[in-house]
C-alpha positions in Angstrom: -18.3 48.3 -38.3 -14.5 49.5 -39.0 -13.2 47.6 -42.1 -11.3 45.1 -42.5 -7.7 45.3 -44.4 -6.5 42.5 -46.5 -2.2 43.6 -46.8 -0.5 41.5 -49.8 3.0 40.9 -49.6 4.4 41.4 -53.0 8.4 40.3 -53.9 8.5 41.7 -56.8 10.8 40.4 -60.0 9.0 42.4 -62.7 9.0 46.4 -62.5 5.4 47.8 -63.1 3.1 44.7 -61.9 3.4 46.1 -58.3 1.2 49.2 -60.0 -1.2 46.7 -62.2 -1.7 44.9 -58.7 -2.7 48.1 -56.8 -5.2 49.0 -59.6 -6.7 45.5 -59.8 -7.5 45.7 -56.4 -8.1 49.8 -56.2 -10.9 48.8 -58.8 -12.1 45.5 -58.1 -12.7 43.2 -60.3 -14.3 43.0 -64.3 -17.2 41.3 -62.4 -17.2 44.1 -60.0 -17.3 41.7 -56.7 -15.0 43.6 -54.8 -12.1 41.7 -54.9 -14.7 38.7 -53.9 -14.4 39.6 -50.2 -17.1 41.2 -48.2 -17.3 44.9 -49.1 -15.9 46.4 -46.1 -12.6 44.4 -46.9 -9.9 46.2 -48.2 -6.5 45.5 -49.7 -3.3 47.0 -49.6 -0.1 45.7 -51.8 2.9 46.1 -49.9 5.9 45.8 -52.4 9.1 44.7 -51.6 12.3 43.9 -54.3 13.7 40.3 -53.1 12.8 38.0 -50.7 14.8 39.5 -47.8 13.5 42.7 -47.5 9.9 40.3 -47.8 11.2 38.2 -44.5 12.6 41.7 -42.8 8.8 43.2 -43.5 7.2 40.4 -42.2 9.3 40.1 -38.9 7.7 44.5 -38.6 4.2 43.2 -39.2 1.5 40.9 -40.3 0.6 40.2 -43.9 -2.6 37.8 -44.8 -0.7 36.8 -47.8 2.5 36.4 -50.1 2.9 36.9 -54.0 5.9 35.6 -54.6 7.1 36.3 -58.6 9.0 33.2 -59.7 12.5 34.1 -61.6 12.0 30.4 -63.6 14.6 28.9 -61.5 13.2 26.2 -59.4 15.8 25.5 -56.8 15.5 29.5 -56.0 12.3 29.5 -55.8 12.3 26.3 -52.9 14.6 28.5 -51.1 12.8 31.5 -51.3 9.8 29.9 -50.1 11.8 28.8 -47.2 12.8 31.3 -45.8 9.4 33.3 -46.0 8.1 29.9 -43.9 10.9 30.3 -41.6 9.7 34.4 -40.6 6.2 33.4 -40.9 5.3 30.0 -40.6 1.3 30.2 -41.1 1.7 32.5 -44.0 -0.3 31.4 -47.3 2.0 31.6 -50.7 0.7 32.2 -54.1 3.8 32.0 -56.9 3.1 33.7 -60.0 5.7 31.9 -62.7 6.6 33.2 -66.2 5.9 29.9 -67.6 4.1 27.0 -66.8 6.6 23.5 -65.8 4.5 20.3 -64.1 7.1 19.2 -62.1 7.8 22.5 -60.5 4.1 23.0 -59.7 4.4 19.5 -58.2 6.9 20.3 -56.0 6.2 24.0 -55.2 2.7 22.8 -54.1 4.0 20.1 -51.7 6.1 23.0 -50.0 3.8 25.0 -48.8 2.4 26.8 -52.0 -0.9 27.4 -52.0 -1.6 28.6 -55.9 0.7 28.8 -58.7 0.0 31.1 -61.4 1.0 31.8 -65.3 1.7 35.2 -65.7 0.4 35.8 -69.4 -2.6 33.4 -68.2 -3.9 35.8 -65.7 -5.8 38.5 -64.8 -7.3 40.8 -62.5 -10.2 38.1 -61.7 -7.9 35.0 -61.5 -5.2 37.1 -59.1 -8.2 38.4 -56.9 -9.5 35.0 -56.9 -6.5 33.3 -56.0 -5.8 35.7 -53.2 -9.5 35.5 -51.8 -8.7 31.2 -51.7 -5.1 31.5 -49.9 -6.8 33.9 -47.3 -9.7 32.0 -46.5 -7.9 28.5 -46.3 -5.2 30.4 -43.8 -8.5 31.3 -41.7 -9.9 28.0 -41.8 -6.1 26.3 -41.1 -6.2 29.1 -37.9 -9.8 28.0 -36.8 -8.9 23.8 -36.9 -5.6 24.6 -35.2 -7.4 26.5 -32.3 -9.7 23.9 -32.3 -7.3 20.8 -31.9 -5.6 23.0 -29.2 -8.9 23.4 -26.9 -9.3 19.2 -27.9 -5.5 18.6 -27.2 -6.0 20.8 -23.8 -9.5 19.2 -23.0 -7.8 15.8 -23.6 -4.6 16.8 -21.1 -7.0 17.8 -18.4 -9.0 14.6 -19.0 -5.8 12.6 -18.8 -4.7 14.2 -15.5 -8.0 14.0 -13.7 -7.4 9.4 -14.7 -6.4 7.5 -11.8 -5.8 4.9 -14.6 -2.6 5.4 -16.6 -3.4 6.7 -19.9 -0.6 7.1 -22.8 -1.0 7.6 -26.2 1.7 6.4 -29.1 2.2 5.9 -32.5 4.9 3.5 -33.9 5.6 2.3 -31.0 6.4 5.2 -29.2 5.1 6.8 -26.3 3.9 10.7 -27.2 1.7 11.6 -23.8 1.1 9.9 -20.8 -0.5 11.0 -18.0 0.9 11.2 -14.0 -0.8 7.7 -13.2 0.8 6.4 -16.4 4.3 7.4 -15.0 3.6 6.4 -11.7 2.4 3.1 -12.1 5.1 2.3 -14.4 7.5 4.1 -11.8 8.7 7.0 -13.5 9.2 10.6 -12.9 6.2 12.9 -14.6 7.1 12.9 -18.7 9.8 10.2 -18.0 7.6 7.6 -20.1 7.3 10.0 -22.8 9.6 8.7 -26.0 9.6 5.3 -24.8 9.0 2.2 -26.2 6.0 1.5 -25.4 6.5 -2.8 -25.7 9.3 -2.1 -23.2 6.5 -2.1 -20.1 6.5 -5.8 -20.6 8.6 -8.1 -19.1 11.0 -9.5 -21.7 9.4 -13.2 -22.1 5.9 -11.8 -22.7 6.9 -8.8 -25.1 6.3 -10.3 -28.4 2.8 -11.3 -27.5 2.3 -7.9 -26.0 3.4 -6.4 -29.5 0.9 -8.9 -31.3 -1.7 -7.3 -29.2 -1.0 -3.5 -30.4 -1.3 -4.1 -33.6 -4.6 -5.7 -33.2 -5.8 -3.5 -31.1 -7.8 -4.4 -27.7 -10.8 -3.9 -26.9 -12.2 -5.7 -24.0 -9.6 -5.9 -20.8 -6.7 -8.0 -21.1 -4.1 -8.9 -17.9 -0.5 -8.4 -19.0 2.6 -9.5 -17.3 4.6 -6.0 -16.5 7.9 -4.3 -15.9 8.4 -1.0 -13.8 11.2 1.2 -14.8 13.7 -0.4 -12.2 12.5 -3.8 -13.6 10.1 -4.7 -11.0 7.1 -7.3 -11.5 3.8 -6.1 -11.8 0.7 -7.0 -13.4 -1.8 -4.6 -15.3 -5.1 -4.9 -16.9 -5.2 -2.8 -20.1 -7.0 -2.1 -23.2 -5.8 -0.5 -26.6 -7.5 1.8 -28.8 -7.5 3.8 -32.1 -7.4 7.6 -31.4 -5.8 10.5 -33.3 -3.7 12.7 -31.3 -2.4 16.5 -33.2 -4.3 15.6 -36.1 -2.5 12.5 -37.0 -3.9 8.4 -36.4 -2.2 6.8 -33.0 -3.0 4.8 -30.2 -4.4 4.8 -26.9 -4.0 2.9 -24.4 -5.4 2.2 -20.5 -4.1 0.5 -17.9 -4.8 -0.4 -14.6 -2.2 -2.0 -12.4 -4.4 -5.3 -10.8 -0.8 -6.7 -8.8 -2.7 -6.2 -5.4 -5.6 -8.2 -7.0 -3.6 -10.7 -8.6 -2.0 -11.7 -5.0 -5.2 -11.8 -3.6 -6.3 -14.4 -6.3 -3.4 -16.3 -5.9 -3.7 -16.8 -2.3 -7.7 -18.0 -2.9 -7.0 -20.1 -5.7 -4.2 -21.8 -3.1 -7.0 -22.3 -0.4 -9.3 -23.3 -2.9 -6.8 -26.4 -3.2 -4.6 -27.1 -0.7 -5.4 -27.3 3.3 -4.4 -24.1 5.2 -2.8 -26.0 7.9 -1.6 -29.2 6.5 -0.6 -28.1 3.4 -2.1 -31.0 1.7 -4.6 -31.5 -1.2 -8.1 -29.9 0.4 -11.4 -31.4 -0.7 -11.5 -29.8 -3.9 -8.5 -31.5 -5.5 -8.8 -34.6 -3.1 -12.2 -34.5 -5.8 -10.4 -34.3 -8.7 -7.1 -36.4 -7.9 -9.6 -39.0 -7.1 -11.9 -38.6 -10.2 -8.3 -38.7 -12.4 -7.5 -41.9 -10.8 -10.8 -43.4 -11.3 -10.6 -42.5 -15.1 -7.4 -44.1 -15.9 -8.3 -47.4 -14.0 -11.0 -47.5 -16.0 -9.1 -46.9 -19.0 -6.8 -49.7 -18.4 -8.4 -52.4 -16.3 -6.8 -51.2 -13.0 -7.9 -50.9 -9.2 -7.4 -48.2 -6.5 -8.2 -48.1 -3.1 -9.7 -45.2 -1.0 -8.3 -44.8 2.7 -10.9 -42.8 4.7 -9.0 -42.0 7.9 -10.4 -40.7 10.9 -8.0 -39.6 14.3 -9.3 -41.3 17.3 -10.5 -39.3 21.0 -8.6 -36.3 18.5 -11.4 -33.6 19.7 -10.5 -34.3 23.5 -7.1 -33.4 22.7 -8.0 -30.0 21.0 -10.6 -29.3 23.5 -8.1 -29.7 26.3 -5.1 -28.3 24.9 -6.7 -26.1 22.3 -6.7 -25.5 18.3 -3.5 -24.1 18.6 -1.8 -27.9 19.5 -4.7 -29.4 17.8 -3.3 -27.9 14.4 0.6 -29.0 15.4 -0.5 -32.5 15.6 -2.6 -32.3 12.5 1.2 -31.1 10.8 3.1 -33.8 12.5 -0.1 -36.8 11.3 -0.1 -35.2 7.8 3.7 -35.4 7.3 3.9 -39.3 9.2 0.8 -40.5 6.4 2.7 -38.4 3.4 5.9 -40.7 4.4 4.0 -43.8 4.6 3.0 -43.8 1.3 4.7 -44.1 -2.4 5.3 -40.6 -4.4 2.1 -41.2 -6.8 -0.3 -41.6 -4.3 -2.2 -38.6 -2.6 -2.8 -37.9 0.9 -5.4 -35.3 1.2 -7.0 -33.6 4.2 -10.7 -33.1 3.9 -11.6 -31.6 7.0 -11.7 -31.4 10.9 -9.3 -34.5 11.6 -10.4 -36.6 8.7 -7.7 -37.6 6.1 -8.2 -39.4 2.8 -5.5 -41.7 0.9 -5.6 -42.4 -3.0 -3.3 -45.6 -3.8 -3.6 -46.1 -7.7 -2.4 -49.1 -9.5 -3.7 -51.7 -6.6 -3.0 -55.6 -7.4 -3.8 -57.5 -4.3 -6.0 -56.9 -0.9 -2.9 -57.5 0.9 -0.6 -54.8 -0.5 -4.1 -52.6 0.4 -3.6 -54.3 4.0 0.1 -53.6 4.2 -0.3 -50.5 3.3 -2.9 -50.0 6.1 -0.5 -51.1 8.4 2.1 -48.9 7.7 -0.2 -46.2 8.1 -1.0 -47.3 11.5 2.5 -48.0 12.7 3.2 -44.8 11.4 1.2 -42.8 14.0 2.3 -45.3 17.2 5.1 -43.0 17.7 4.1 -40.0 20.5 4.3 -36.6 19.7 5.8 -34.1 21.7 4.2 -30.7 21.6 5.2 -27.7 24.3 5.2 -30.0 27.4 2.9 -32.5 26.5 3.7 -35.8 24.8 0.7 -37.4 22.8 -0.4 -40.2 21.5 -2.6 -40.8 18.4 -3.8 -43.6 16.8 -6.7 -43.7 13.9 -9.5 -45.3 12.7 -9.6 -46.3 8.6 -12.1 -47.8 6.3 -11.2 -49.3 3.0 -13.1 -49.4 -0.4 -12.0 -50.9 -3.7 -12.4 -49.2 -7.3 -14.3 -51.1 -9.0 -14.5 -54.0 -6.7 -17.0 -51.8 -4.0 -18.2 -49.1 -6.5 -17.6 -47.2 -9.4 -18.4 -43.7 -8.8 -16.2 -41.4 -6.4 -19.1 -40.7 -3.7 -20.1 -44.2 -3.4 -16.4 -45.2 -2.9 -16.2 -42.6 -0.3 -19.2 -43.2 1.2 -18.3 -46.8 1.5 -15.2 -46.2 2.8 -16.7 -44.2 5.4 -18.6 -46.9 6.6 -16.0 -49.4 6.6 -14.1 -46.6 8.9 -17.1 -46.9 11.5 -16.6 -50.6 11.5 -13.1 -50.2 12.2 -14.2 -47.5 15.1 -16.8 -49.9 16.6 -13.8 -52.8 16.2 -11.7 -50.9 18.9 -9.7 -47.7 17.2 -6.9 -47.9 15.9 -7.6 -50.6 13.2 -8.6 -50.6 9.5 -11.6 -52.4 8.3 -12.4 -53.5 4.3 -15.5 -53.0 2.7 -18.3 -55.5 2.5 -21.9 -55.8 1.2 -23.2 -56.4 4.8 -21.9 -53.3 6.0 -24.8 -51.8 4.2 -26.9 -52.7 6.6 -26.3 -49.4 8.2 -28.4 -47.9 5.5 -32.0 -49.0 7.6 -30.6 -46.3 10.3 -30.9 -43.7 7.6 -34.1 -44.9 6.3 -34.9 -44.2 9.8 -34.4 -40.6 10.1 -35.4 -40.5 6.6 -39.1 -41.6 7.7 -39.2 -39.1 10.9 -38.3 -36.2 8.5 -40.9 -36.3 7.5 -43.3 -37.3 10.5 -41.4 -34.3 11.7 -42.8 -31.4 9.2 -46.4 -32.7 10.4 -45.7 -32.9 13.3 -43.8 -29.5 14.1 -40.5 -30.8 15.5 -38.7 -28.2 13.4 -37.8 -24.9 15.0 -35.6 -21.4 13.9 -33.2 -20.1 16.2 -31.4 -16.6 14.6 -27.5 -15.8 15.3 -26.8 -12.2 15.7 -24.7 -10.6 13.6 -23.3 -7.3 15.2 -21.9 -3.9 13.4 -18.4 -3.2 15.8 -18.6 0.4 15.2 -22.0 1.0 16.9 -22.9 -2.3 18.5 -25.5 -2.4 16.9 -27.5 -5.7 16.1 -27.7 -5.0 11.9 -28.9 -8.8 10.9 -29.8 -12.3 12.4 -29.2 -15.2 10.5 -32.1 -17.8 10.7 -30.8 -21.5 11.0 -32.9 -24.9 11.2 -33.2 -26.8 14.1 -35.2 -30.3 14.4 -36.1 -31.7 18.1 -36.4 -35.5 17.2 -39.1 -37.0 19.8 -36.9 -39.8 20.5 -33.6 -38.9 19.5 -33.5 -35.3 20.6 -31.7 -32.7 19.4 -30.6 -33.9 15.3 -27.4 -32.1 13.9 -28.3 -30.8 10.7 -25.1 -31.5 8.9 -26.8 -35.2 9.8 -30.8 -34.2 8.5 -30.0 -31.6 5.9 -28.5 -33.6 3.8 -30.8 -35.7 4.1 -33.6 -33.3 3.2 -32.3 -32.7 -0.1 -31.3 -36.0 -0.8 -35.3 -36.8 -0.7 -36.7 -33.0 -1.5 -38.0 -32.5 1.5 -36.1 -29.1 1.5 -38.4 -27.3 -0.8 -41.2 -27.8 1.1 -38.5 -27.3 4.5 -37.1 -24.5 2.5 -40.8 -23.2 1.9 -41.4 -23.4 6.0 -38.6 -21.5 7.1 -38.5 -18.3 4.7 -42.0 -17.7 5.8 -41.4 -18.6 9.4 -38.1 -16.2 9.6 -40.8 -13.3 7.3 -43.3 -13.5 9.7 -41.3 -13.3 12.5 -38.9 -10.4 11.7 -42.1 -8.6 10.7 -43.6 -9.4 14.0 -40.9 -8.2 15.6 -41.3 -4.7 13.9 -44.7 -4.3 14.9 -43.7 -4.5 18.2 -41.6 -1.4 17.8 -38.2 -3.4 18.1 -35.3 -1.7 16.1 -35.7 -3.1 12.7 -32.9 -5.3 11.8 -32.8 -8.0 8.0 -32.7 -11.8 8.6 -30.9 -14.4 6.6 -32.0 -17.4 5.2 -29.5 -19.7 4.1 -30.9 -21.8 0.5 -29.4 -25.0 -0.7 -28.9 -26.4 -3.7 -32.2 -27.6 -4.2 -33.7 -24.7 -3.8 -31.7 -22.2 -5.7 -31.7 -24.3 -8.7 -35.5 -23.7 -9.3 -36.3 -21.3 -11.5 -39.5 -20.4 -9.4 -37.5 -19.4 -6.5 -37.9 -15.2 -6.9 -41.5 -16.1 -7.2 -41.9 -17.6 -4.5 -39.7 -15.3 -2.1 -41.9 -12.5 -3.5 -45.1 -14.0 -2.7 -43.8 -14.8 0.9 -43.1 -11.2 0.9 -46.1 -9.7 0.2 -48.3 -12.3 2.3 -45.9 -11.4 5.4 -45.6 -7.9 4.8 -42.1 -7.7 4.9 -40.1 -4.9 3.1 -37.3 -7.1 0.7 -34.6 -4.6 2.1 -35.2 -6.8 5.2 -34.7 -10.0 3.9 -30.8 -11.7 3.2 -30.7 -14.4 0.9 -27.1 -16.6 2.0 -26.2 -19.1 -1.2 -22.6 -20.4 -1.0 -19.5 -19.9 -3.1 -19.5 -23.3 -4.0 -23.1 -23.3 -5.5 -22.6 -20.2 -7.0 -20.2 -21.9 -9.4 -21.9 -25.1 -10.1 -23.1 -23.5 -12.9 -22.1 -19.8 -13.2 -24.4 -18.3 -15.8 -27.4 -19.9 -14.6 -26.0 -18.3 -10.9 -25.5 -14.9 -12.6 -29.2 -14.7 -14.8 -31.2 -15.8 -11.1 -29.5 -13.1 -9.0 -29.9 -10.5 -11.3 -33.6 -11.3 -11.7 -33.7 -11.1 -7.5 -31.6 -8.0 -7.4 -33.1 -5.8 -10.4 -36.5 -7.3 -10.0 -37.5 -8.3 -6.6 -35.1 -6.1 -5.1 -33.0 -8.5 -3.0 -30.3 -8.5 -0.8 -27.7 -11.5 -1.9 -24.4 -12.7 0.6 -22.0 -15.2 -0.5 -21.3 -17.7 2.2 -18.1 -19.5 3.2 -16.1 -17.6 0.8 -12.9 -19.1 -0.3 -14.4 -23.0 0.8 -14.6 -23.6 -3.3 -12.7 -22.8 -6.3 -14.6 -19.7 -7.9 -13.7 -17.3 -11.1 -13.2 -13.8 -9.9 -13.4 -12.9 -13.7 -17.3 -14.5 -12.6 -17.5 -13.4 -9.2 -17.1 -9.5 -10.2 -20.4 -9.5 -12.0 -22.3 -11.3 -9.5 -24.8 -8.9 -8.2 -23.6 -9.6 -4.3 -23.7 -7.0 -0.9 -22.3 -8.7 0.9 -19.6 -11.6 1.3 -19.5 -14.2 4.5 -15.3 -15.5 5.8 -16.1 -18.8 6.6 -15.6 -19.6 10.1 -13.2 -22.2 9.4 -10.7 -18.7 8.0 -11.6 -16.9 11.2 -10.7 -20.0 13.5 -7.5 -20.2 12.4 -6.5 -16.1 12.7 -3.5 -15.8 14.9 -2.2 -19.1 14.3 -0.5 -19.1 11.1 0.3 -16.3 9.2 -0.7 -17.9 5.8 -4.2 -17.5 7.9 -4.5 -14.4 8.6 -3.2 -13.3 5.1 -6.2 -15.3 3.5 -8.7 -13.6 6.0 -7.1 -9.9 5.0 -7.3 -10.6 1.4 -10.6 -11.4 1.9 -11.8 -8.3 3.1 -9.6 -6.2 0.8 -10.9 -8.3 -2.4 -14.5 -7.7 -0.4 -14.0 -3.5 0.0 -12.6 -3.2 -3.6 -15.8 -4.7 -4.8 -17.8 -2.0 -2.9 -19.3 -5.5 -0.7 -19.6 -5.6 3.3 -18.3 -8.2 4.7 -19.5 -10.3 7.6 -16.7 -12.3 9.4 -18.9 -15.9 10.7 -17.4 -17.6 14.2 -15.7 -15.2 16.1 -14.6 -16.6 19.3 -12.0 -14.8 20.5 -11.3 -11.5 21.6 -7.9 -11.7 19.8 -10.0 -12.8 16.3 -11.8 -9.9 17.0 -9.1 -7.4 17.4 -7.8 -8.8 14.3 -10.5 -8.5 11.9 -11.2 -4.9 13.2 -7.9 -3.7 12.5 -8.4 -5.4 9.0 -11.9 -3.3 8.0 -14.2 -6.3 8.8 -17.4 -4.8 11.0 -19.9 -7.0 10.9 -18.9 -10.0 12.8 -21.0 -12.9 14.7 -20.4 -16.2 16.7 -20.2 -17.0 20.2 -18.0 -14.0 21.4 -21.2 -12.1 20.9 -24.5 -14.5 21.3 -25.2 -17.9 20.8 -28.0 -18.7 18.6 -30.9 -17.5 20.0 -34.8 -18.4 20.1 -37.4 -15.8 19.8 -37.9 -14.8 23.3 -34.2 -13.9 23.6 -34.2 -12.0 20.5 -36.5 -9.2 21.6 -34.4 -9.0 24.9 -31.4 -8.3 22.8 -33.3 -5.8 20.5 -34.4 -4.0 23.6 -31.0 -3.7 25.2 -28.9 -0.7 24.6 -26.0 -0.9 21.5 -23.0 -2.2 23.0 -23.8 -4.1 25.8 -23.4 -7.9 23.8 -19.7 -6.3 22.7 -16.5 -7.5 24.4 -15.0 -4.1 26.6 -12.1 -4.4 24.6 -14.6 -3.5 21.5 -17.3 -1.3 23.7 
């Protein structure tokens, strides 16, 4: 092993300790350790008269270490130890002063110094010592400094390789950032770097932004931001402790959510206002309504419900089609809005049914006037393109709390005052009464052959196809319910489902058709067809019982189907009745039972995307009513796009429900949507017409525009 040479820088001030040095070190010490190094360490004293020869020596060559004799004078000393930093900044210092002064050492120590010695207090052990210490600190200082270079270089590449932006600071001020940092924020590389870091939010919301750093911020916060050039965006961002060259800072992440946030918007504006009307939807007809009930109640008040239903309007939008379907809906939604005083609300709660809340009601005859006006208001024909219509409408009248005293019974009554008014001749409004009730023994009715019906097996499945564009491949068929009444025929089931839940009939319904669509699909594979999942759509009823995954997974096993083949639809709308309930169940059918979940008629209801996000979902459903209206207003088709964006993001397919048209199709193609079904494809089908289709080749159900 060669040895290792320890060289001593001496600036000398006394004649003679230059030669007592070399012999201290030429001998080793009293205790004979060798100078306390290893003993293949040697030392060498290099002398030198004043401290610039010292800084001229040390710009020729290394020395380990400085012995710098102190002439008493403080000041000269400071500046002597200067300038021996300034040719050799990592050098260790050890002073060796003719007497000993507190204050000096105080000072000399916080420059640098790393001993300070008496001269008639030392000897050959203390010196040996001393230099043994300021060595082996220097080597330690080398080793951490190394060491928070490879961290400081790990931590860079780390940084680079984010596509978040990533910045540290301290005080305030941006040290490091990485290239997404400066390119989110719109900056040239390093251009972020000695910035404020407050200043990347927009003036109104820096103070709370400020609050925030020096709290700190752990889980994800949205904050309203500023690009260099002053344009809006909006980032998602957390805050941490860190240290960064040895020193405490700040780190902090960001994310820039503006695409997001637009998306949001746009479904929280569906979620409450009507896409072609641009009046209140369902959803806050609901809660305008429930508002209006609450302060009647409050001070003794009445209102009246308007339910308002266009006469013949589906022969005009089956003749002419949706496009002047949806003008007229405009032209009827503007005429009610006039007819009516500032504080009431006209809402539009589907297909051509409208809905008017008048608060503060006195008199039935102010109710009737206003009727009138309503009706008078429509006489007027409407020109659209060539054709010049005429509409007239049908309303039914109920009274809070004259009629009832909860918002679905006033609807519901309403609604059958509106028949009334149909059955009276169309264009008329009707009140109201007790003996309208009488209806009610129809619906007992149906009620009754419900359930004649389960016994008797009047209920039947026919599946929807659901194709994948890029293949033509059939990749799922949706199961739906269909009940042949013996007298009646063929029941809608917007009429009987309803029903069905309204008297639980739809557990035991529910029960029939998930084994009925698991039998069959299995069938269906034992005859060698391509395999393919099936949907099954659940209700409220349903969902809500904690027994459900149970039951699915005993339906499973007694079937023989594989789970990967079975779709579970629930809609958006249940989903958020009661979000942690919805969140716990489909967790237990996704980690447990291992099912497959789609969220149907997406953007119908108001939903959290803050909840939506850790719904454990594959795959999301655009409500038909979204897809019917692409091409026909723009607002439409930007809904439908942020739909599938939001849907990709989240790592979901998406399945686009109704597709009609070629030109829908072309659209949602273009979009990213490849899963589509409706009647462009295949109408529902029964099960004889399935295994045609699964025998055909890929591509033959697809328009040629598509194949």
């Amino acid at each position: 092993m060669n040895p290792v040479c320890v060289t001593i820088l001496h600036v000398e001030k006394s004649p003679g300790d230059s030669r007592w040095l070399e012999s201290v070190f030429r001998q080793g010490t009293p205790s004979g350790l060798s100078f306390g190094f290893d003993r293949d360490t040697q030392c060498r004293v290099m002398t030198v008269p004043d401290v610039g020869q010292a800084c001229a020596k040390l710009k020729e060559g290394r020395a380990d270490v400085a012995l710098l004799e102190s002439a008493g004078a403080e000041e000269e000393d400071l500046r002597a130890i200067s300038r021996l930093h300034l040719a050799s900044p990592d050098l260790p210092i050890i002073v060796l002063s003719p007497d000993f002064h507190s204050e000096a050492l105080s000072r000399l120590l916080g420059n640098g110094v790393q001993e300070y010695l008496v001269r008639g207090e030392v000897n050959g052990d203390r010196i040996c010592h001393a230099v043994r210490s300021a060595v082996e600190r220097q080597k330690f200082q080398a080793q951490k400094n190394r060491a928070m270079g490879d961290h400081l270089q790990n931590f860079n590449v780390l940084m680079d390789m984010s596509l978040d932006g990533v910045a540290v600071f301290r005080d305030g001020v941006v040290l490091a950032a990485n290239p997404a940092f400066d390119r989110i924020l719109g900056y040239e590389r390093h251009g972020t770097e000695g910035t404020g870091i407050a200043a990347i939010a927009r003036p109104e919301y820096r103070g709370h932004f400020e609050a925030q750093i020096g709290r700190g911020v752990d889980q994800p916060r949205v904050l309203a931001a500023q690009k260099k050039d002053h344009a809006p965006i909006f980032l998602e961002y957390t805050i941490r402790p860190c240290r960064y060259e040895d020193h405490p800072a700040q780190v902090i992440d960001i994310h820039d959510i503006t695409e997001r946030r637009k998306a949001e918007e746009a479904l929280r504006h569906q979620a409450h206002w009507d896409f072609v009307t641009e009046l209140p939807n369902r959803y806050l007809f609901f809660e305008r309504l429930n508002k209006a009930l609450q302060q009647a109640h409050q001070t003794a008040g009445k209102v009246a419900l308007f339910y308002i239903d266009l006469d013949r309007f589906k022969i005009i939008n089956d003749t002419l089609g949706h496009s002047a379907g949806d003008q007229l809906l405009k032209v009827v939604s503007r005429r009610l809005t006039q007819a009516v005083r500032w504080e009431d609300t006209v809402a539009r709660l589907g297909g051509d049914e409208f809905s008017i809340i008048l608060r503060n009601v006195h008199e039935l005859e102010d109710v009737a006037a206003v009727a009138r006006k309503v009706l008078e208001s429509l006489t007027a024909p409407v020109q659209i393109h060539e054709n010049e219509l005429h509409v007239s409408a049908s309303i039914g009248i109920s009274i809070f709390p004259d009629d009832a005293q909860t918002p679905e019974k006033l609807i519901q009554r309403a609604d059958v005052a509106m028949y009334q008014a149909k059955e009276k001749g169309r264009n008329a409004f009707c009140l109201y009464h007790d003996a309208m009730d009488a209806g009610g023994l129809q619906k007992l009715d149906l009620q009754n052959s419900l359930y004649r019906a389960v016994e008797d097996g009047n209920f039947y499945l026919l599946y929807q196809p659901q194709f994948e564009l890029a293949t033509g491949k059939v990749v799922g068929l949706e199961a739906l319910l269909r009940w042949n009444h013996p007298v009646r025929g063929p029941v809608s089931p917007t009429e009987f489902i309803p029903l069905t839940e309204e008297t639980g009939l739809i557990i035991l319904l529910g029960q029939w058709v998930l084994r009925k669509a698991c039998a069959q699909n299995k069938a269906w594979q034992q005859q060698g067809l391509p395999p393919v999942r099936v949907s099954v759509n659940l209700s409220a009823v349903q969902f809500l019982k904690h027994t459900l995954p149970f039951l699915i997974d005993r339906i499973l096993k007694e079937t023989g189907l594989e789970p990967r083949f079975l779709e579970l639809e629930i809609t958006e709308g249940l989903a958020m009745r009661d979000p942690i309930f919805t969140l716990a169940i489909l967790r237990e059918m996704t980690e447990i039972f291992k099912l497959r979940i789609a969220l149907d008629d997406f953007g119908m209801a108001y939903s959290s995307l803050g909840y939506l996000k850790h719904f454990p979902l594959h795959c999301l459903k655009i409500d038909k009513s979204f897809v019917g209206g692409i091409g026909r207003s723009p607002k439409d088709d930007a809904i439908v796009s942020a739909i599938i964006v939001l849907a990709q993001k989240m790592g979901l397919e998406v399945v686009a429900e109704g597709v009609e048209t070629e030109a829908q199709l072309e659209f949602l193609r273009n979009h990213g949507c490849n899963t589509c079904q409706g009647f462009l494809f295949a109408q529902p089908l029964n099960t004889e017409e399935v295994e045609k289709l699964l025998r055909e080749e890929p591509g033959n159900r697809l328009p040629k525009s598509v194949a």
